[in-house]
C-alpha positions in Angstrom: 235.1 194.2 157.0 235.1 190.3 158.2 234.8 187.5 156.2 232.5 185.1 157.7 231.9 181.2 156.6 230.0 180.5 153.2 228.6 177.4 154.8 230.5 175.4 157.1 231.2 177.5 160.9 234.6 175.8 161.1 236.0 178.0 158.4 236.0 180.9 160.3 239.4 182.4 160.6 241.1 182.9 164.0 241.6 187.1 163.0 238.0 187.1 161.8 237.0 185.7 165.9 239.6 188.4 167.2 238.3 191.2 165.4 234.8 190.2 166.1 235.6 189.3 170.0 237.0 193.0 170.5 235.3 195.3 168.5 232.5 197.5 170.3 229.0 196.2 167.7 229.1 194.2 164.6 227.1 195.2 162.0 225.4 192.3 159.9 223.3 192.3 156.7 221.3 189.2 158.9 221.3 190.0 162.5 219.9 186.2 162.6 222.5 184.9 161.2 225.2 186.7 162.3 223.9 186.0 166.0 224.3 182.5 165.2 227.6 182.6 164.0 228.8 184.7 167.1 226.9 182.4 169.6 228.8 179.3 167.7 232.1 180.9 169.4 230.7 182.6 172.7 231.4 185.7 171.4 228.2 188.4 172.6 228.0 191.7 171.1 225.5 194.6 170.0 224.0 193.8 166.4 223.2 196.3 164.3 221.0 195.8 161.3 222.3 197.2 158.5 221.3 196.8 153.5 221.8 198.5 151.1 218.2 198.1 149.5 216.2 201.3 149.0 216.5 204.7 150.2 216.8 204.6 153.7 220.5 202.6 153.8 222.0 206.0 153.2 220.8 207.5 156.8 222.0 204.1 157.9 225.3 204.6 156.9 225.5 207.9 158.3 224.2 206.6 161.4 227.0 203.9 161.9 229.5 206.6 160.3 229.1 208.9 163.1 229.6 205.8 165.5 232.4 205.6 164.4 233.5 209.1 164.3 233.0 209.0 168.4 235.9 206.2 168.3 233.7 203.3 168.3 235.0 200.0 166.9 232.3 198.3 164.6 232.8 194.9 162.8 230.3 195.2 158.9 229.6 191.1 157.8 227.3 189.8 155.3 225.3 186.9 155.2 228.2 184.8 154.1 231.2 185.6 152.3 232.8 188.9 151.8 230.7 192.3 152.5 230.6 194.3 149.5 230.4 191.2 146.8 227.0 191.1 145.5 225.9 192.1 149.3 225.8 194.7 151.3 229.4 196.7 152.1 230.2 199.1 149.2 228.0 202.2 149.9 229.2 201.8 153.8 233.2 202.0 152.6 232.4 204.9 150.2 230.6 206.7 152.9 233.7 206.2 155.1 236.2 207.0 152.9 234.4 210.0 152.3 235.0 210.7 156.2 238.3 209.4 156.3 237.5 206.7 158.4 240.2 203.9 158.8 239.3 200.6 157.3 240.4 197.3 157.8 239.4 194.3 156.1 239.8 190.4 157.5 239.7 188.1 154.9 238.4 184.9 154.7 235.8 182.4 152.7 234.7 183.3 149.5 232.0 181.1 147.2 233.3 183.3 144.0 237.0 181.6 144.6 236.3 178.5 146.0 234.0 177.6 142.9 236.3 178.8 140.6 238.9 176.7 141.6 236.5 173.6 142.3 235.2 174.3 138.4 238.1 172.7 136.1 238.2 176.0 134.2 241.4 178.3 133.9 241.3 180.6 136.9 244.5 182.7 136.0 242.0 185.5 134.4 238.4 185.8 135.6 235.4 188.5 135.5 232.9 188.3 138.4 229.5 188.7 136.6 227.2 188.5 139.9 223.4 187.8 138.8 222.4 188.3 135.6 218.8 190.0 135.3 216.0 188.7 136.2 214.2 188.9 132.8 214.8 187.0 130.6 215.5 189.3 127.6 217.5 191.5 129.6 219.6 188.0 130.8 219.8 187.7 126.8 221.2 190.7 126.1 223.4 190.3 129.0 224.7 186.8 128.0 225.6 188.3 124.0 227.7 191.1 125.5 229.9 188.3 127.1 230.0 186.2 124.2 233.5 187.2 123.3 234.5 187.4 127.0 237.9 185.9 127.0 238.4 185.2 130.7 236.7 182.5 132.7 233.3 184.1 134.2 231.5 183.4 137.7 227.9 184.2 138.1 225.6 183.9 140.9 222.1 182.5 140.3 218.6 182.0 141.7 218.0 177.9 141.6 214.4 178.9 140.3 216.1 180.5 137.4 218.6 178.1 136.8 217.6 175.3 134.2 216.4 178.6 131.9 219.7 180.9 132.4 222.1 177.4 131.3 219.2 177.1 128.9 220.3 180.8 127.5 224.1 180.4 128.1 224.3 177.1 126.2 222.5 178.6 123.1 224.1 181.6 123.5 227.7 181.5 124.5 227.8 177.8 122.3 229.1 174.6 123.6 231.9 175.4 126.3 232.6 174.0 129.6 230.5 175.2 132.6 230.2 174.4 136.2 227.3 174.4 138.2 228.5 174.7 142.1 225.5 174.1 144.7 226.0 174.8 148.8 229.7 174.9 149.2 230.7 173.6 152.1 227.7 172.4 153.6 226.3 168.7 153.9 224.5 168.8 150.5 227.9 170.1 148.6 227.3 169.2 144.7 229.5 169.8 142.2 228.8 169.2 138.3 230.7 169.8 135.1 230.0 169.5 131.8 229.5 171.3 128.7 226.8 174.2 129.0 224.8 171.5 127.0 224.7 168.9 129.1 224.5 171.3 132.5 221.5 172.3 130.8 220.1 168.6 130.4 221.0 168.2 134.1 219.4 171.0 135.3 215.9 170.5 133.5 215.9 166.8 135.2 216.5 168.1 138.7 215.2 169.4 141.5 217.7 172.3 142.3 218.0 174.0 145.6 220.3 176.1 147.6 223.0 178.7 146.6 224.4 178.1 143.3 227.3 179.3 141.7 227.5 179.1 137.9 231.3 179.2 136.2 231.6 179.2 132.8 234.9 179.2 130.2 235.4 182.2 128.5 236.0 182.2 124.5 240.0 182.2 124.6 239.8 178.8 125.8 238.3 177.1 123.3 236.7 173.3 124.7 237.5 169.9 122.7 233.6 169.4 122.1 234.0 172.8 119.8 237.1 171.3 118.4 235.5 168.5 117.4 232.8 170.5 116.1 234.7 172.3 113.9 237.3 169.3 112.3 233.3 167.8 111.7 232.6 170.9 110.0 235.6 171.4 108.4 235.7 168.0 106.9 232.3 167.7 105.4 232.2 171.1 103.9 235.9 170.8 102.1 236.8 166.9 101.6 232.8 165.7 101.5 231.8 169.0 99.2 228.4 169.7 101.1 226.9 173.0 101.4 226.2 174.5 104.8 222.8 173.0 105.0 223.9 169.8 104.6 226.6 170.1 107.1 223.8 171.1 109.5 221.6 168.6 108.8 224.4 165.9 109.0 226.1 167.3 111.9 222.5 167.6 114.0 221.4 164.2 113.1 225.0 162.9 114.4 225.1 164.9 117.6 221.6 166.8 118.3 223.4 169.8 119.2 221.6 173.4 118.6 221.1 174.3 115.2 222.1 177.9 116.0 225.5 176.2 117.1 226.2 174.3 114.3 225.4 177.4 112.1 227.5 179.8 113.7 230.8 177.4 113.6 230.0 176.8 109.6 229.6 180.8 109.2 233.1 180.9 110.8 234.2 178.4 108.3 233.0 179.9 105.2 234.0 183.7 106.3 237.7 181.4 106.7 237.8 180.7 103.3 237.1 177.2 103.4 234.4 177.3 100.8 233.9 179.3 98.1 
């Protein structure tokens, strides 16, 4: 299992080349791709064409399983990145495993890591979401299971479906940091941060293309905008004597922030006992 570069070919790690200059084949979710990479170092070898989509990627993996059984060396890499992590790799070990078939795993680039740490957000605990459905109740649902997600989590997304997913998280999961990560490590890197608000704002104004990787705080770490929120709440509700709709109407007139927002910090308020 090799590692290959996310983006930029000078990432490529120098056990990464050795495994892939000695081993017999190397098996590739993109043949294309992985003959570019391989040509980049003047490195030739067999390709064989291997996903995980549909049926017929189990008589695949039997195929390259038996390959190996006769002593061949094979090298498995994905597009970019790790094989197995949200691409093709984890049916392959299984069936392997199954056969007691050595594996060894060079690692290298990764776009889950590198945009966590690039994000601002605490990286000590984080969940690896993937990508959310494609529907957008499902993505709904999806989004109010993690609402009281405590660690940091990573999500891959779709740029078509981006403006309408921070669209979702911001109402959603509230007004937290985010981090929208576009083509690491290639010429058009972009990097923004913000509150899921404002990524949202961004997002709806541009034209977004390329990979993206979406990182978002989980509840635990609570941002200063909700902070804020909730002193603002706090202070009109028990030293200004207004009733929650009030507060809203105040609060949304001072800040233009989500309704639903707004009334889900004064439910927590009220349910503290701040009001009677």
């Amino acid at each position: 299992m090799v590692s290959t570069p996310i983006g930029n070919l000078k990432d490529i790690t120098l056990r990464a080349l050795e495994v892939l200059s000695r081993v017999d084949s190397v098996v590739a979710e993109d043949p294309e791709a992985a003959r570019r990479l391989l040509s980049a170092y003047g490195i030739s070898k067999p390709i064989i064409s291997y996903h995980e989509q549909g049926e017929r990627w189990q008589k695949k993996a039997d195929k390259i399983s038996r390959i190996l059984l006769e002593g061949k060396s094979l090298a498995l890499v994905s597009e970019a990145g790790t094989p197995g992590l949200s691409d093709p790799g984890y049916g392959l070990v299984r069936r392997c495993l199954e056969l007691h078939i050595p594996l060894e795993v060079a690692p290298g680039p990764s776009v889950i890591l590198s945009a966590l740490v690039m994000s601002g957000i605490p990286a000590n605990k984080f969940v690896f979401e993937g990508f959310l459905p494609r529907g957008r109740a499902q993505r709904r649902r999806t989004l109010e299971g993690l609402k009281k997600e405590r660690r940091t989590m990573v999500f891959f997304e779709s740029p078509r479906r981006l403006s309408s997913t921070l669209a979702d998280m911001a109402e959603i999961l509230g007004e937290r940091r985010g981090a929208v990560v576009r083509e690491l490590t290639k010429a058009f890197q972009e990097i923004k941060r913000g509150l899921l608000t404002e990524l949202r704002s961004w997002a709806q104004q541009s034209e977004i293309k390329g990979e993206v990787t979406i990182v978002v705080e989980g509840t635990e770490e609570c941002s200063s905008a909700e902070l804020e929120l909730r002193e603002r709440v706090r202070f009109l509700m028990e030293r200004c004597s207004l009733g929650p709709k009030e507060t809203m109407r105040v609060i949304k007139e001072e800040t233009g922030l989500p309704k639903k927002l707004i009334y889900e910090v004064i439910l927590r308020q009220r349910s503290q006992g701040a009001t009677p």
